[in-house]
N, C-alpha and C positions, 0 to 999 in steps of 0.2 A: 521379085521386085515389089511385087504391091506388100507383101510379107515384111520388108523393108522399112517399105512408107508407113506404113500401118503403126510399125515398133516406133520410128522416129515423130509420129504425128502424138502416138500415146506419152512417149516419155516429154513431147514440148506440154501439153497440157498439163503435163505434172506438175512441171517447175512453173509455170504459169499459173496454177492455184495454189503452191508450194510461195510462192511469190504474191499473190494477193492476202494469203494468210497473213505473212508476216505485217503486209502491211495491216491489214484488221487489227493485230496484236497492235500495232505501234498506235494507233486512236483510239483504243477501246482505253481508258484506263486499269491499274493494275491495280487489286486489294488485297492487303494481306489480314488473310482470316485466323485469330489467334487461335490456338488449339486450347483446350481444357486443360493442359498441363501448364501451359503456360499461363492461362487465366489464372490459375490459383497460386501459381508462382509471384504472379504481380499483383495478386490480392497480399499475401504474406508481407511482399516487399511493402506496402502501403501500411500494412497491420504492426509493424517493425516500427516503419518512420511513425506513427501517429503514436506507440508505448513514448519514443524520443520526447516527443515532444511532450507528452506528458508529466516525464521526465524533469524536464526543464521548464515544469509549468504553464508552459502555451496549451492550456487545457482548451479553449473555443476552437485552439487549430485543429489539436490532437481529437478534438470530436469529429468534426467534419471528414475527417483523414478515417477515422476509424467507423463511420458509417459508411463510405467508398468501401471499404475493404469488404464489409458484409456486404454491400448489396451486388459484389464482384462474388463473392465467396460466400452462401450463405451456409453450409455444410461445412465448416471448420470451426469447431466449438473455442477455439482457442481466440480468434476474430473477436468471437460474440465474449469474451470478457476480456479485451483489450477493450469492446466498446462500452462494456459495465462499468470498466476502469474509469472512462473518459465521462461518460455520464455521472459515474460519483464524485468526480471533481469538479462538475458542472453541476451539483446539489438536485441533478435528476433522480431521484431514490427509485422512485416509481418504473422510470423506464430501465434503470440498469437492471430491478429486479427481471421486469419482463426479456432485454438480452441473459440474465443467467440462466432464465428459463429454459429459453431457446439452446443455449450452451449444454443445460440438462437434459433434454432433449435426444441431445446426436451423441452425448456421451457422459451417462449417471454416475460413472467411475472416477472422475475427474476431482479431484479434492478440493482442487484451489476454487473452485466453484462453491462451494459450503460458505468456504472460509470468505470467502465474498462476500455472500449472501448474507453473514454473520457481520459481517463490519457495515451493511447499511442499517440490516435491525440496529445497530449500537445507535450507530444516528438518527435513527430513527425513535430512539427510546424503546425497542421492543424488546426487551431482555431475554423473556422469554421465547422467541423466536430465534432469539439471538445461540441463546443453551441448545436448541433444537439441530441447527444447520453448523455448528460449531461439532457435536456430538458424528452428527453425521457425515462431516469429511474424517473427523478422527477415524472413524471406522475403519476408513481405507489410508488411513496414514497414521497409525496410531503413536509416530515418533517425532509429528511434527510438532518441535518446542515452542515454536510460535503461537503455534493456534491453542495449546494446552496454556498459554501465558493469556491469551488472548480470554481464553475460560475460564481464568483465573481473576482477570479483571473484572469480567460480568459478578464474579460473586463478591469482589469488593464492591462493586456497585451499588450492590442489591445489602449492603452491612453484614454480609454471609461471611465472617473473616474466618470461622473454622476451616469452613470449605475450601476460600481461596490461598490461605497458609497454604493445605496440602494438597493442592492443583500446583501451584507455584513449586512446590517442592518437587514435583514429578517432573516440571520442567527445566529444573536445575540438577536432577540426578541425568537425564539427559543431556543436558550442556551445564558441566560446572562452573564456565567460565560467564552464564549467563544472568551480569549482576543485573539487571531490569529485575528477572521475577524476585533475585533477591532483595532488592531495594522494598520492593511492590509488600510483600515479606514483613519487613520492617514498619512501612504503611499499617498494617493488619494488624500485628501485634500491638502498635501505639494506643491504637483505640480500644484492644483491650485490657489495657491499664498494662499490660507488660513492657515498661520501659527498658529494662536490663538486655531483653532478648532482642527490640527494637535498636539497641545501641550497636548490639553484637552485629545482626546483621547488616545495619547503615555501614558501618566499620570493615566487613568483610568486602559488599561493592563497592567501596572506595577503594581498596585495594589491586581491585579487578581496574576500576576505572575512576577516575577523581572528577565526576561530575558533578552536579550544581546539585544535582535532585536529593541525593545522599550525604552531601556537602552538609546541606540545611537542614535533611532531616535528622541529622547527630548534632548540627546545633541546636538546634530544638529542645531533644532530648539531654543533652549536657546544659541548657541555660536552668534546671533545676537545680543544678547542685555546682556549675563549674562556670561560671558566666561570662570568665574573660575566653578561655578558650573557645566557646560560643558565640561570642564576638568573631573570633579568628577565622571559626571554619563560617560564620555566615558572610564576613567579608569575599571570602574567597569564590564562594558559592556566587553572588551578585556580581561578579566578578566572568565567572564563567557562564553565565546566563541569567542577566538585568531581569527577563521575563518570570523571575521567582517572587521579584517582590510582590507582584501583581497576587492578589487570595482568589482571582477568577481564574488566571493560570491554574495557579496549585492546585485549584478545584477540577481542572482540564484532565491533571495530571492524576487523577483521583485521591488528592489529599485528604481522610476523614477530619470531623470538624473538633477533635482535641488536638490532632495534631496544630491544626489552622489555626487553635487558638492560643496554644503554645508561640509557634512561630510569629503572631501576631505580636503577643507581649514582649518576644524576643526584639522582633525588627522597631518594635518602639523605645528601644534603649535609645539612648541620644548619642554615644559612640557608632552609632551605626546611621544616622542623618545623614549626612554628606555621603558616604556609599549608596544608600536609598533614592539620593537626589541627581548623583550621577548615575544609577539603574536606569530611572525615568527616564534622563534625558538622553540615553542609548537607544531605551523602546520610542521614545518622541522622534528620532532621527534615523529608525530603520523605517518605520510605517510612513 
């Protein structure tokens, strides 16, 4: 009997703190503690939305967005140049360099880190800098046609037109269909004094694509000797993009200063007025 009371007195105590527990649970509040996987899951997701908005030019959001993501994440090299990204369209030069830093850091193998790094020297004016970190992603990607086109502009820059001819070239035997470096090509050759080979290849990216860039610069090169068809293709060009009339464009665009002054005396023809005055007032009406 006492053997009994004993079992029935131990099992009320149970439920009795088996029943105060519960209630403890119900006043204590509850937190839920994210795990590391999940932390870097919801950095990613943040590092995602702030490239978006990038994207679609809400660069002050896309920073803010992409400094959460690092300071959630600071070991994901990928993070730290979405915030490179964000910072060079915020004209932070300085600090993006310092994120690619960090980026090279957690992982030297990474390409698109170079070619970063190369596109602020440009803005920055550091050419040479620019050859350095360009060379050094190639390393590890020696196919990418971008970044070879991208080294091929540094040396139109710099009046190097041998070199960037056959940088450009390398980047069109890799993609034939890639009229940018052939247009760029055509650029190179103008200035030096080879008009014929300048026409060839204006003519061959227009074929690929009928763009403004190439549009003007075969009129250009045809207002020496063919001036109504020069007329034709520069109407069409103005046409496809007002922002050609501008000589600070073309300069954007790396136009050398024969072709400039070609084109110059071209768009001064007086059949080309009224196209030049409706250009304007297209760039007056997007800015």
């Amino acid at each position: 009997m006492k053997k009994h009371v004993t079992r029935i007195l131990c099992i009320s105590l149970l439920v009795n703190f088996l029943l105060k527990g519960d209630q403890l649970k119900a006043l204590v509040p509850y937190y839920y503690l994210p795990t590391i996987k999940n932390l870097k899951k919801e950095s990613l997701s943040i590092g995602r939305n702030a490239y978006q908005l990038l994207y679609f030019g809400q660069i002050k959001e896309s920073l803010n967005l992409a400094k959460l993501a690092v300071k959630i994440n600071k070991l994901d090299e990928n993070l730290w140049l979405i915030l490179s990204e964000s910072q060079l369209a915020n004209k932070l030069y300085e600090e993006a360099l310092i994120s690619l830093k960090k980026a090279e850091e957690i992982n030297p193998n990474l390409s698109e880190i170079y070619f970063s790094k190369s596109n602020i020297f440009i803005k920055q004016l550091k050419l040479k800098d620019a050859k350095i970190s360009l060379k050094s992603g190639l390393k590890i990607t020696p196919e990418n046609h971008k970044a070879i086109f991208q080294l091929g502009n540094i040396f139109l820059m710099e009046k190097n037109y041998s070199s960037a001819i056959n940088i450009f070239e390398k980047a069109v035997k890799i993609k034939p269909e890639f009229w940018q470096a052939i247009n760029n090509q055509g650029l190179a050759y103008f200035e030096q004094g080879k008009i014929n080979k300048s026409i060839k290849l204006f003519e061959q990216a227009i074929a690929i694509e009928e763009n403004a860039e190439p549009l003007l610069g075969l009129a250009s090169c045809l207002s020496i000797k063919d001036i109504n068809s020069a007329i034709l293709l520069a109407k069409t060009a103005l046409i496809r993009n007002p922002k050609y009339v501008e000589y600070d464009y073309r300069k954007e665009q790396l136009w050398g200063e024969k072709l400039q002054i070609s084109t110059e005396k071209l768009l001064n023809k007086p059949q080309l007025q009224e196209d030049i005055r409706k250009a304007k007032l297209k760039i007056n009406q997007s800015s």
